[in-house]
MMTF fields as JSON, N, C-alpha, C and O atoms, coordinates in Angstrom:
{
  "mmtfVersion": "1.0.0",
  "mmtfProducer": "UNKNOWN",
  "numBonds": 443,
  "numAtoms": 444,
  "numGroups": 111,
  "numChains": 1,
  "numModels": 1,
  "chainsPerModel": [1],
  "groupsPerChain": [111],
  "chainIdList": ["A"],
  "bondAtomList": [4, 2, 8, 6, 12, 10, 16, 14, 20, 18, 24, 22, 28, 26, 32, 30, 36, 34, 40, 38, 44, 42, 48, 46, 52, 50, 56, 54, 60, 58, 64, 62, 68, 66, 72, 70, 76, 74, 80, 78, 84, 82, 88, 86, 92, 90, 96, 94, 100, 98, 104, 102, 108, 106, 112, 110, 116, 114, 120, 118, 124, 122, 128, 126, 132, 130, 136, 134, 140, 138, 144, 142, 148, 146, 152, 150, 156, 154, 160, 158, 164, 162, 168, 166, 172, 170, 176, 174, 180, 178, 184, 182, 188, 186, 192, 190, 196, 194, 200, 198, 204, 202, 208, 206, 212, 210, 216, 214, 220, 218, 224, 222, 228, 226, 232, 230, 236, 234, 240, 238, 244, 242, 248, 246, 252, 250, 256, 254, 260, 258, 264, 262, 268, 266, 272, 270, 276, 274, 280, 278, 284, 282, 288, 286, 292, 290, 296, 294, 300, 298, 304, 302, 308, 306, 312, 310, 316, 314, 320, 318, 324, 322, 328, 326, 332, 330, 336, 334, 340, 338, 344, 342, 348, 346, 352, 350, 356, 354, 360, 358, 364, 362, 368, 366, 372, 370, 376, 374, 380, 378, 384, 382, 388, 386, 392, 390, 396, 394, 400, 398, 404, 402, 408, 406, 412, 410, 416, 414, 420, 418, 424, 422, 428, 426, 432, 430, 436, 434, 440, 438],
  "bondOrderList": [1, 1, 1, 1, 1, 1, 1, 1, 1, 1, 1, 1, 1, 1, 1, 1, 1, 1, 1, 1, 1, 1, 1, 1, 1, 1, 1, 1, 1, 1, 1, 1, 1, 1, 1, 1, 1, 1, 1, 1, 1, 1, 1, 1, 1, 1, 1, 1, 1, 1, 1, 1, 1, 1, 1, 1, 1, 1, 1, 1, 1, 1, 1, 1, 1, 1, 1, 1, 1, 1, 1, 1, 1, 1, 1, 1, 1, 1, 1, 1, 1, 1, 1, 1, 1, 1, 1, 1, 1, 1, 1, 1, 1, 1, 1, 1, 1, 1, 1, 1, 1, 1, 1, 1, 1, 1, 1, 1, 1, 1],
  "groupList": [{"groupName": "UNK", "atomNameList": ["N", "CA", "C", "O"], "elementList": ["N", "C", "C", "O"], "formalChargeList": [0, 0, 0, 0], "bondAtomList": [1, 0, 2, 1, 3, 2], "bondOrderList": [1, 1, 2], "singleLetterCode": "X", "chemCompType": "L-PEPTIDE LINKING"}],
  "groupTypeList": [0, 0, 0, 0, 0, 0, 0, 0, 0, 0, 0, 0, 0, 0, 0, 0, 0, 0, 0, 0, 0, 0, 0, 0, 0, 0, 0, 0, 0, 0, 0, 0, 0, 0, 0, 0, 0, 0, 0, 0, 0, 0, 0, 0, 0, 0, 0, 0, 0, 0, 0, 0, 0, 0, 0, 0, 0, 0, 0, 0, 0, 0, 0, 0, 0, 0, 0, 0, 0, 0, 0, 0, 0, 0, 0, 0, 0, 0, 0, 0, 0, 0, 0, 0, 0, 0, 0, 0, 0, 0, 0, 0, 0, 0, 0, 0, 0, 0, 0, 0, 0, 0, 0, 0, 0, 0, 0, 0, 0, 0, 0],
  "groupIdList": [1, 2, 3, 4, 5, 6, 7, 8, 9, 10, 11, 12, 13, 14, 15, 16, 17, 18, 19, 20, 21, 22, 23, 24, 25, 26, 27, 28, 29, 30, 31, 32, 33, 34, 35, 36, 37, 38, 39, 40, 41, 42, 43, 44, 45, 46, 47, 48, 49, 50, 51, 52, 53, 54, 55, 56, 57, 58, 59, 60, 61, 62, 63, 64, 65, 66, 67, 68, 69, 70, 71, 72, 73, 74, 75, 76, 77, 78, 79, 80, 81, 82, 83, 84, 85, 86, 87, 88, 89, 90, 91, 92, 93, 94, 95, 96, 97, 98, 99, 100, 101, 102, 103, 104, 105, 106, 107, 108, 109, 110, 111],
  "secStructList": [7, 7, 2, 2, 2, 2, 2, 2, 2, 2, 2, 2, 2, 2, 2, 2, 2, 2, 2, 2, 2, 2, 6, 6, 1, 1, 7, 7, 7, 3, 3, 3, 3, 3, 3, 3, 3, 3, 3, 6, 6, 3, 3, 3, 3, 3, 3, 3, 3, 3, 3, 7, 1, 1, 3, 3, 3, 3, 3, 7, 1, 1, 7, 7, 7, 6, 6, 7, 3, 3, 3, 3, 3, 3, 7, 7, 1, 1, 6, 6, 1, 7, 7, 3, 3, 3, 3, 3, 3, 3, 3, 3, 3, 3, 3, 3, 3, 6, 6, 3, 3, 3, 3, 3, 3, 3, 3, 3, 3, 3, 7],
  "xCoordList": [-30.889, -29.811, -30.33, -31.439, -29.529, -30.129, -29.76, -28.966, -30.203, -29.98, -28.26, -27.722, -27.748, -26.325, -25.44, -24.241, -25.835, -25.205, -25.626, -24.927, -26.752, -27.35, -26.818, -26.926, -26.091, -25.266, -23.768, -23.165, -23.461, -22.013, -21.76, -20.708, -22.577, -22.234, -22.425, -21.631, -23.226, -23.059, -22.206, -21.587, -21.844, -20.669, -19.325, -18.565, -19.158, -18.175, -17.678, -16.585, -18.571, -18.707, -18.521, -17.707, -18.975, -18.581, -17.133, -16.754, -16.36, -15.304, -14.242, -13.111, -14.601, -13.972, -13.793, -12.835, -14.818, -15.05, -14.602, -14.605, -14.208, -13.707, -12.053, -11.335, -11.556, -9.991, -9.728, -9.024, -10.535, -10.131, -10.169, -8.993, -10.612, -10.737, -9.634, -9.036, -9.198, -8.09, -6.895, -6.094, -6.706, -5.697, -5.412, -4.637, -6.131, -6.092, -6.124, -6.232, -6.045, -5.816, -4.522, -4.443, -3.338, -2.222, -1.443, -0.838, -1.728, -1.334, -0.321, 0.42, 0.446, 1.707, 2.005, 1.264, 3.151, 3.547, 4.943, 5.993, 4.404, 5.379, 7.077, 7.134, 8.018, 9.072, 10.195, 10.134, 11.327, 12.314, 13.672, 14.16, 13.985, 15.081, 16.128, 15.857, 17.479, 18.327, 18.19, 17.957, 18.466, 18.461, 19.62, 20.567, 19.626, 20.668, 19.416, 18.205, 20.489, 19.726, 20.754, 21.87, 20.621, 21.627, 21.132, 20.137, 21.664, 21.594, 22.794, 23.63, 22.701, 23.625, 24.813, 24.651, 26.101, 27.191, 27.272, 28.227, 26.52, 26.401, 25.431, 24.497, 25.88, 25.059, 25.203, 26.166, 23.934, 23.611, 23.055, 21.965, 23.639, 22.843, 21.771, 21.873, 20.34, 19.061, 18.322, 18.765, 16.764, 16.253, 15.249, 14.89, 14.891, 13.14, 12.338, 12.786, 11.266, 9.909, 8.625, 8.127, 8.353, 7.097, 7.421, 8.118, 6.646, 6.741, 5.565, 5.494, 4.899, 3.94, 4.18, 5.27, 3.378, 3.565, 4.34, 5.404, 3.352, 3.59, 4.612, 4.741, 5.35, 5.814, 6.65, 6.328, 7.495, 7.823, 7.681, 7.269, 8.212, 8.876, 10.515, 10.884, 11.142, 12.849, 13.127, 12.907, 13.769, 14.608, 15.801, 16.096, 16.863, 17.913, 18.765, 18.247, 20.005, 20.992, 20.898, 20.593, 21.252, 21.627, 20.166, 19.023, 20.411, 19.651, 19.599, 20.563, 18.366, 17.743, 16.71, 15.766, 16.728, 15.94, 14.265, 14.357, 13.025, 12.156, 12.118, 12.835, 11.307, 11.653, 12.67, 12.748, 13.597, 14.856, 14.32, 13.26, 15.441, 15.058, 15.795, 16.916, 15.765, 16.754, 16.846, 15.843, 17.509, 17.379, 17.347, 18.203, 16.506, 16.35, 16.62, 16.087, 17.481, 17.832, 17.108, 17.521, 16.415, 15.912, 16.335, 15.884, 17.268, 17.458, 16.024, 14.987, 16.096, 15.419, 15.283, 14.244, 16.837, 16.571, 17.115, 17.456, 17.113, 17.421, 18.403, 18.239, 19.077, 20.376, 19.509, 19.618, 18.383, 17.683, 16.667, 15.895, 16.182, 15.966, 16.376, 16.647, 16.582, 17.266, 16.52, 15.314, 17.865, 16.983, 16.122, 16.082, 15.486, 14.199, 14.918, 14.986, 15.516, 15.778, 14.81, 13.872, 14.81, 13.639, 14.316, 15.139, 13.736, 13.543, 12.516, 11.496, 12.489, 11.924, 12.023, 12.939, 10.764, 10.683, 10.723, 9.902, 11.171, 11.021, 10.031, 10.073, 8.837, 7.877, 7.681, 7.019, 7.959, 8.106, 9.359, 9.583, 9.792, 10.525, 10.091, 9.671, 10.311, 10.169, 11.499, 12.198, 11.531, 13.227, 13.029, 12.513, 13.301, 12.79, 13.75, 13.314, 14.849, 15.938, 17.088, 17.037, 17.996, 18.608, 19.534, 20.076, 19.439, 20.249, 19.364, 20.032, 18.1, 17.809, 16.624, 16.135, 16.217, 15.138, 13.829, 14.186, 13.071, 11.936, 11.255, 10.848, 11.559, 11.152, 9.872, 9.474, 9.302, 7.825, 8.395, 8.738, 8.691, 8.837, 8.225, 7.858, 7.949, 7.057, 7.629, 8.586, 7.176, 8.227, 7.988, 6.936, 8.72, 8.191, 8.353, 7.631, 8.896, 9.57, 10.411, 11.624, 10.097, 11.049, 12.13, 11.916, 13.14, 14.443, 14.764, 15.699],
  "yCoordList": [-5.473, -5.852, -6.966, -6.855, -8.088, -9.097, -9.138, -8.258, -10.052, -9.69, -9.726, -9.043, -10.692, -10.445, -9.628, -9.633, -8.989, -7.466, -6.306, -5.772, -6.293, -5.401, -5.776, -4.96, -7.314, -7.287, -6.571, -5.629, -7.245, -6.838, -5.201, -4.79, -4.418, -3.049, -2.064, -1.232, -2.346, -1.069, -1.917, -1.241, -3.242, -3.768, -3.054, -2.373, -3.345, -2.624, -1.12, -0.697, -0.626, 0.891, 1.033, 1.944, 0.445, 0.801, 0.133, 0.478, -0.749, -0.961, -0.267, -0.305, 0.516, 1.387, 3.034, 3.806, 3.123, 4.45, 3.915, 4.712, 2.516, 2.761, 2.354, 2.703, 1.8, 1.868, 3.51, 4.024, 4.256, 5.573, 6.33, 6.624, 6.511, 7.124, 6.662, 7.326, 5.47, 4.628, 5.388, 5.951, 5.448, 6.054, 7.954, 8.727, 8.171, 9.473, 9.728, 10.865, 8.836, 8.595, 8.875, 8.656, 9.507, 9.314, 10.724, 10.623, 11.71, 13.002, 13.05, 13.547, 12.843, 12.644, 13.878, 14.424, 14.398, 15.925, 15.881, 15.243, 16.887, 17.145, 17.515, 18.73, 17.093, 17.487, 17.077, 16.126, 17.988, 17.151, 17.809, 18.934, 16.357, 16.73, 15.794, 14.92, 16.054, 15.0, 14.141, 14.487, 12.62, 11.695, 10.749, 10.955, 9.995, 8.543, 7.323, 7.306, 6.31, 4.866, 4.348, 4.72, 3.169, 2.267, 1.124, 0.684, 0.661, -0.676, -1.833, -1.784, -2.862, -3.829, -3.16, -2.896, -2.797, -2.493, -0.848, -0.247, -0.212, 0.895, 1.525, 1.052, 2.95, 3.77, 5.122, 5.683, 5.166, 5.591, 6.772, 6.812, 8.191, 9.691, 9.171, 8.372, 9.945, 10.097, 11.193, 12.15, 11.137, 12.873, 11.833, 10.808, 12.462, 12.043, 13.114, 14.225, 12.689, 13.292, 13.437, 14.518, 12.662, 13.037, 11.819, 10.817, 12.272, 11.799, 11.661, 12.651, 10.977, 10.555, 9.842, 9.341, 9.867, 8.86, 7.593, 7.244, 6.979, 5.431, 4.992, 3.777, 5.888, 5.636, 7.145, 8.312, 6.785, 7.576, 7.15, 6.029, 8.532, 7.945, 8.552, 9.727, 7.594, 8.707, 7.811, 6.678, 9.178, 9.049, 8.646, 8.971, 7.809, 7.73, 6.38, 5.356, 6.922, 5.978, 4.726, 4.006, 4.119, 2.829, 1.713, 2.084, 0.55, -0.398, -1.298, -1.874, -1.295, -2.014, -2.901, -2.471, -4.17, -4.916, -5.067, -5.409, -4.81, -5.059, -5.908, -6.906, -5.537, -6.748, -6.211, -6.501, -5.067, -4.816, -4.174, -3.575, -4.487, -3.696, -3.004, -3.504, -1.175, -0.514, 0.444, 0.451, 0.944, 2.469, 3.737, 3.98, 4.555, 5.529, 6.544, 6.419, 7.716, 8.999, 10.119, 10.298, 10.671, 11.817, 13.53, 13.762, 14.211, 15.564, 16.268, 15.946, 17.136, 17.94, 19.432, 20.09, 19.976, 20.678, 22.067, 23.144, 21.823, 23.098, 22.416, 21.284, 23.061, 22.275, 22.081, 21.022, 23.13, 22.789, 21.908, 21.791, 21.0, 19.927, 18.6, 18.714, 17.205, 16.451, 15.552, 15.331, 14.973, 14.157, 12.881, 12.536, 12.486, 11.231, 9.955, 9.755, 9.014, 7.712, 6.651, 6.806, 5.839, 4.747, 3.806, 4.024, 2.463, 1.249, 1.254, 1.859, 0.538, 0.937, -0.581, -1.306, -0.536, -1.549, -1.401, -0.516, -1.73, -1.03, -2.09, -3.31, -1.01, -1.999, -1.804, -2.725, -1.14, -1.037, 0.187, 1.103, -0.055, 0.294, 0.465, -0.447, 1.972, 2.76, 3.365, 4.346, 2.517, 3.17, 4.471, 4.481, 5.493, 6.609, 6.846, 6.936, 6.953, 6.664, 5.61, 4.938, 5.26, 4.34, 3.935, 2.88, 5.317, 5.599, 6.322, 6.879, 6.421, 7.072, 5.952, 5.6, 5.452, 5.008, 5.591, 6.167, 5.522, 5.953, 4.217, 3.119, 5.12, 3.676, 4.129, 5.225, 3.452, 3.433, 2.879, 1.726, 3.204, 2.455, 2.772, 3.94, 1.812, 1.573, 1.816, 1.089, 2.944, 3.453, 1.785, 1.42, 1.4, 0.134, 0.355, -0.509, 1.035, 1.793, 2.938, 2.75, 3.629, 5.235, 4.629, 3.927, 4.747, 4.753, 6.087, 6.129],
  "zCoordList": [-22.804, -21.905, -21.012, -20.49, -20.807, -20.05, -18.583, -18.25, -17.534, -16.154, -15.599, -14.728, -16.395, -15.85, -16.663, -16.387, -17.544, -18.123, -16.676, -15.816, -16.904, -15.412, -14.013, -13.098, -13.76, -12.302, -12.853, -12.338, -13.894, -13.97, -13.947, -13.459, -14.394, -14.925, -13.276, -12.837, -12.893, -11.193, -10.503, -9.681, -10.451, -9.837, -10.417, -9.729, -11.877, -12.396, -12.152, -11.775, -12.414, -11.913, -10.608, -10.462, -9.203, -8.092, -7.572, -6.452, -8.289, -8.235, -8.801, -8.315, -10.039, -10.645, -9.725, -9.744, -9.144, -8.352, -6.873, -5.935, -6.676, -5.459, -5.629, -4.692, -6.508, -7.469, -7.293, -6.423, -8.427, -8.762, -6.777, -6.562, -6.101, -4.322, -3.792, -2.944, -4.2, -3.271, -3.942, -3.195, -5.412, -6.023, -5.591, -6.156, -4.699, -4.365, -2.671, -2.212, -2.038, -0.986, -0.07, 1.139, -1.064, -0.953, -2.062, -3.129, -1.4, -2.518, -3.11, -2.261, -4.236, -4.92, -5.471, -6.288, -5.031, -5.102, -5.905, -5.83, -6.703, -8.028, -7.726, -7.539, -7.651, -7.117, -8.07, -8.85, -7.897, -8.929, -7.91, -7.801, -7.209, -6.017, -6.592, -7.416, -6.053, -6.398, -5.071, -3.912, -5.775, -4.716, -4.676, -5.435, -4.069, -4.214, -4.252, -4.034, -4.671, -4.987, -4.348, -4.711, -3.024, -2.774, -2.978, -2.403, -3.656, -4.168, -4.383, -5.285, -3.384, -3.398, -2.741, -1.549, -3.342, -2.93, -3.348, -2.856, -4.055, -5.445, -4.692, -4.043, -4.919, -4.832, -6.333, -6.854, -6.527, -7.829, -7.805, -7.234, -8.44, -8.295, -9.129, -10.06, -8.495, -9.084, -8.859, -8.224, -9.513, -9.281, -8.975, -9.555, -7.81, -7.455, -8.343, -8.623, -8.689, -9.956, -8.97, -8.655, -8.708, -7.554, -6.403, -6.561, -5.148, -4.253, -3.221, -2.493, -3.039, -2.228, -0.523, -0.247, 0.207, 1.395, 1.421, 1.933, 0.621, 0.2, -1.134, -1.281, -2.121, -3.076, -3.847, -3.625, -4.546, -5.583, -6.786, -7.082, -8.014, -9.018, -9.378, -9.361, -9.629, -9.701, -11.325, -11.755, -11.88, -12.739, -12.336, -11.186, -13.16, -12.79, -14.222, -14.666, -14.521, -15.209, -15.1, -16.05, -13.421, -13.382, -13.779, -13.511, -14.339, -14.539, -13.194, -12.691, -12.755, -11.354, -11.664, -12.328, -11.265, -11.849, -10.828, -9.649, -11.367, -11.11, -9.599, -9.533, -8.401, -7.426, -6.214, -5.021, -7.285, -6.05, -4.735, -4.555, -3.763, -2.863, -2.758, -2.854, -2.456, -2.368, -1.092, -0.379, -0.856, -0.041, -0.682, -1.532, -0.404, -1.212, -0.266, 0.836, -0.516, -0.025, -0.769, -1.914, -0.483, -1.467, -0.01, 1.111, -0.822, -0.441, -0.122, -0.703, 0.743, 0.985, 0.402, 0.45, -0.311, -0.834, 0.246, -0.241, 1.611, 2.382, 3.697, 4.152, 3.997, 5.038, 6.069, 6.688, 6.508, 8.257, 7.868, 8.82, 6.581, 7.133, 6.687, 5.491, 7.128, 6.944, 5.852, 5.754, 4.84, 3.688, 4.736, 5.917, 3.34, 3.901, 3.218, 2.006, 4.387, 4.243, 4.225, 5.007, 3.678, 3.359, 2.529, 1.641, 3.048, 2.561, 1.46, 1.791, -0.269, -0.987, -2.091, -2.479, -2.258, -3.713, -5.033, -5.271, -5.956, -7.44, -7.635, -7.473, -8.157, -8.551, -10.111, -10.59, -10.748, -12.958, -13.014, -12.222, -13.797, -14.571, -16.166, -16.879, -16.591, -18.041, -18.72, -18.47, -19.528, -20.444, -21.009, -22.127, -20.525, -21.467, -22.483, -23.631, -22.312, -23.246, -23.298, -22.268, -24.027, -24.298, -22.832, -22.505, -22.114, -20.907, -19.828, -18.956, -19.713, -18.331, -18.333, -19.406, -17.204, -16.665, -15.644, -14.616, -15.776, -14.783, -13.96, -14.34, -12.405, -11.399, -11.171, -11.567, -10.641, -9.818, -8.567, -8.826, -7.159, -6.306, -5.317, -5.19, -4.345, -3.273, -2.004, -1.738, -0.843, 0.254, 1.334, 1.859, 1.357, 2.507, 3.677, 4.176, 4.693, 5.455, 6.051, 6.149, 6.291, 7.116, 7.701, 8.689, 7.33, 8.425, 9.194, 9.994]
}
């Protein structure tokens, strides 16, 4: 192995182990709530899938293009406490079927 195989590889590795710490920084909890999507003029039923601090992921029908910005309502699930409003980015989009989509979106703000 020559000397810049030997810089690249514990560089690699401690960037990889500090990627993988950062990705856990932020506990993403398994949930499947109904939500809304407002978007533009439309608001769209959805199921939030997991939910973290900083992000979700929701299933949902309507087609939203990469980039959007939306408001996201996700239920709580019990009347004494109130759903969680937020400002939100779709950052990927996954077609799971011909008709449901999976978002990745980014919480940008608590309303």
């Amino acid at each position: 192995m020559n000397e810049d195989n030997n810089k690249k590889g514990p560089l690699n590795m401690r960037n990889s182990s500090k990627d993988y710490s950062e990705k856990r920084d932020f506990i993403r909890m398994q949930v499947s709530t109904n939500c809304q999507i407002q978007y533009k003029d439309n608001e769209f039923v959805a199921t939030c899938l997991d939910l973290s601090s900083k992000g979700a992921l929701i299933e949902c029908e309507a087609a939203i293009d990469v980039n959007s910005q939306i408001t996201l309502v996700i239920n709580s699930g019990s009347e004494d406490i109130p759903p969680l409003h937020a400002q939100a980015t779709i950052l990927r989009i996954v077609r799971q079927t011909e008709e449901t989509f999976h978002y990745g979106v980014s919480i940008d703000q608590y309303l």
